[in-house]
Each structure stands twice: as C-alpha cells, then as structure tokens.
C-alpha positions as CSV (number, residue, x, y, z in Angstrom):
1,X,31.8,-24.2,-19.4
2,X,34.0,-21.8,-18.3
3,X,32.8,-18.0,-16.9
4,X,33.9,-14.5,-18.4
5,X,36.3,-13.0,-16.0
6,X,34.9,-9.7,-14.7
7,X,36.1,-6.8,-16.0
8,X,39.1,-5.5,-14.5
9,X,38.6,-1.8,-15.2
10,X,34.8,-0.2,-14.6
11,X,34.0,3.1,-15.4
12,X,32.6,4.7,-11.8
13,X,30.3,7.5,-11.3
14,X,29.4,9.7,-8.4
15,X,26.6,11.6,-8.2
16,X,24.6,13.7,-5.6
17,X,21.6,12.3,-5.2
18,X,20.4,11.6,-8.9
19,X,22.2,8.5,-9.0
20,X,19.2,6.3,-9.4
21,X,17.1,9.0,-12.3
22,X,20.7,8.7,-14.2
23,X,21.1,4.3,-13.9
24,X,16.9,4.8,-15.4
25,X,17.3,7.0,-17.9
26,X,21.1,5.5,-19.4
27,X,18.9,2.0,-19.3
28,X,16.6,3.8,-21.4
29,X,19.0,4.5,-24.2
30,X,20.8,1.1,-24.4
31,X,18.8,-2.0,-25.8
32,X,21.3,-4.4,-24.1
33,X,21.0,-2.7,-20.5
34,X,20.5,-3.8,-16.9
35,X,20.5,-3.3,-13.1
36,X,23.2,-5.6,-12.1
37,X,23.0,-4.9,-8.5
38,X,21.5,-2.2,-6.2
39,X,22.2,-1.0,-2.3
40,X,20.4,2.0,-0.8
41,X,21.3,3.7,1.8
42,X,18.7,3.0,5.2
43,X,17.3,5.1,7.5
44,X,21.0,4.8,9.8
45,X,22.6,6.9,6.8
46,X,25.2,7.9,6.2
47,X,23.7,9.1,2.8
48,X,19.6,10.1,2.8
49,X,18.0,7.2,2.8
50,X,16.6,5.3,-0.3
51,X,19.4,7.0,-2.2
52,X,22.2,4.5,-4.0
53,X,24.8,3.3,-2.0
54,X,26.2,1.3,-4.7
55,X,24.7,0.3,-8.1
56,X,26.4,-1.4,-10.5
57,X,24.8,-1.6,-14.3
58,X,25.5,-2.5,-17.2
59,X,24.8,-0.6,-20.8
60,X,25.9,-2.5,-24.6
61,X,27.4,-5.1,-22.3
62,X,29.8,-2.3,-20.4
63,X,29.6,-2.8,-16.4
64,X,29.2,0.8,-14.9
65,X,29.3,2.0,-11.4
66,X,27.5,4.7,-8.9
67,X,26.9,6.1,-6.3
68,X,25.3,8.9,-4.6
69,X,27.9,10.6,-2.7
70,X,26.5,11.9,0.9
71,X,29.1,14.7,0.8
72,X,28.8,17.6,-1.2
73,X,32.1,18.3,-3.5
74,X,33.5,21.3,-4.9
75,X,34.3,19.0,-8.0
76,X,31.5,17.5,-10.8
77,X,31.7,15.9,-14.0
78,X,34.3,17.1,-16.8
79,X,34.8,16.5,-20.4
80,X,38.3,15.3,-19.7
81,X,37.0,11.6,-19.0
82,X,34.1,10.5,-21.4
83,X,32.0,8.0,-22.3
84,X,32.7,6.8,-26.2
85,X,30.1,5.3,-28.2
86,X,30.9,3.9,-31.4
87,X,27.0,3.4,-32.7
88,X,25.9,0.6,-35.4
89,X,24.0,3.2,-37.9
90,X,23.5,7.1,-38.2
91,X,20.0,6.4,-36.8
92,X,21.5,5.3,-33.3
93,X,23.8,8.1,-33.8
94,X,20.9,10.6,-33.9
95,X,18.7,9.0,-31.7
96,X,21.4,8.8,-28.4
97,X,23.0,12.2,-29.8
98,X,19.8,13.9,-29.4
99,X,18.6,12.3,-26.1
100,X,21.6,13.0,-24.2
101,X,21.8,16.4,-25.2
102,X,18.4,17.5,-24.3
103,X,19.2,19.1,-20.9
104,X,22.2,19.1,-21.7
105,X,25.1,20.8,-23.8
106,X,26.6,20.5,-26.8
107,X,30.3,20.3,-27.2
108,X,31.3,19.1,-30.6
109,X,27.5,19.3,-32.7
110,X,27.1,16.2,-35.1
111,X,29.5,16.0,-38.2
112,X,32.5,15.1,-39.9
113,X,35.5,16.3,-38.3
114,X,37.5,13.9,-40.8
115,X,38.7,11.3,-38.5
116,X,34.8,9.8,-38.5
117,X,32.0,9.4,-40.7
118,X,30.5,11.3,-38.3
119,X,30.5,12.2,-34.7
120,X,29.0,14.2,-31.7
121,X,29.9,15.3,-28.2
122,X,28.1,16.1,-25.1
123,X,27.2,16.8,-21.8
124,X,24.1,15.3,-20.9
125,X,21.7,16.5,-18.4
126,X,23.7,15.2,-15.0
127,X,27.1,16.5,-16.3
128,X,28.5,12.8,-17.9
129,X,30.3,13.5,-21.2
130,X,29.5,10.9,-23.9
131,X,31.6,11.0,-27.0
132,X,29.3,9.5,-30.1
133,X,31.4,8.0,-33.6
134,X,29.6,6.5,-36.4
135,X,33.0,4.6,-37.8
136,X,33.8,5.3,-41.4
C-alpha cells in the first residue's frame, strides 16, 4: 500500500506566545483535528521556555504550522491571507462563524453576497482571518 505524499504547501503561522492556546482552541472547532507533532522551547531558550518551537497540526485533514516567535515583530496577522472554509451545512456555518468571532471581529457578517449561499468573514481572537462559504 502505498503512502500519501505530504503536502507540498502548508499553511504556517507565527505567533507570540499564544501558539499553543490557538493549536487547542482550532482543535476545538474541527471534528477531524490533531496534534501531529510538538517541540517546546527548554530552559536554554531561545524562546521562553514551554512555549512552541514548532507544532504542526492538522484541522478537516489540512496540515498547519506554528510557532511562537521569540522576537517581537512590528507585523501581525492580516486579512490579506485567510483561511477558507467551505462548511458541510448552515449549522457548521453558524457554529465556527460564531466561535471564531467571539473575541474577535467581524469583516464580512453572515449572508449572501451572491457568489455563495451564504458566507462570513473574520478575525478571530489571535488575529487569523478565516473566510467561511456555505456553497450554493
């Protein structure tokens, strides 16, 4: 039996110390999610140790990446580069539309903006931008 071959292209994150609360809480949302691997940083550093050195996870089956980055950045998250969700039913729609907004902002509110059945965009509480569609 042959193996998949890993994905070429993985989304990567960088964070500033809320690395591991973000991996917990995504894993949280997703019913097909996991912890593929995790380092920490020691007490020898760089980063403050117990913090993530690496992580890699997985959320619906898509292989993530993070860190926590021990140097601060004049730079954060943007809307520019989301996440997009395209959810099985209105009630997975509501249900992730709602969590990761709490904390968070709203940038397109859930509707029909014609090119879905319906969709929502947001920020969620550490800055990632998630793009929700609920295909026609």
């Amino acid at each position: 039996m042959a193996t998949a071959a890993p994905q070429k292209i993985t989304t990567f994150l960088m964070f500033e110390g809320r690395a591991e609360e973000a991996i917990t809480y995504y894993l949280s949302l997703f019913d097909d999610a996991e912890v593929i691997d995790i380092t920490r940083y020691g007490p020898d550093g760089p980063g403050k140790e117990g913090t993530v050195r690496l992580a890699t996870f997985s959320l619906a089956g898509q292989r993530l990446m993070c860190i926590d980055s021990y140097v601060t950045h004049d730079f954060g998250f943007t809307p520019a580069m989301s996440l997009y969700v395209q959810c099985e039913n209105e009630a997975e729609l509501d249900r992730l539309y709602g969590a990761l907004a709490e904390q968070g902002s709203e940038l397109m509110p859930l509707g029909s903006y014609g090119f879905s059945a319906r969709f929502g965009w947001v920020n969620d509480r550490f800055g990632v931008s998630w793009q929700l569609n609920l295909p026609a």
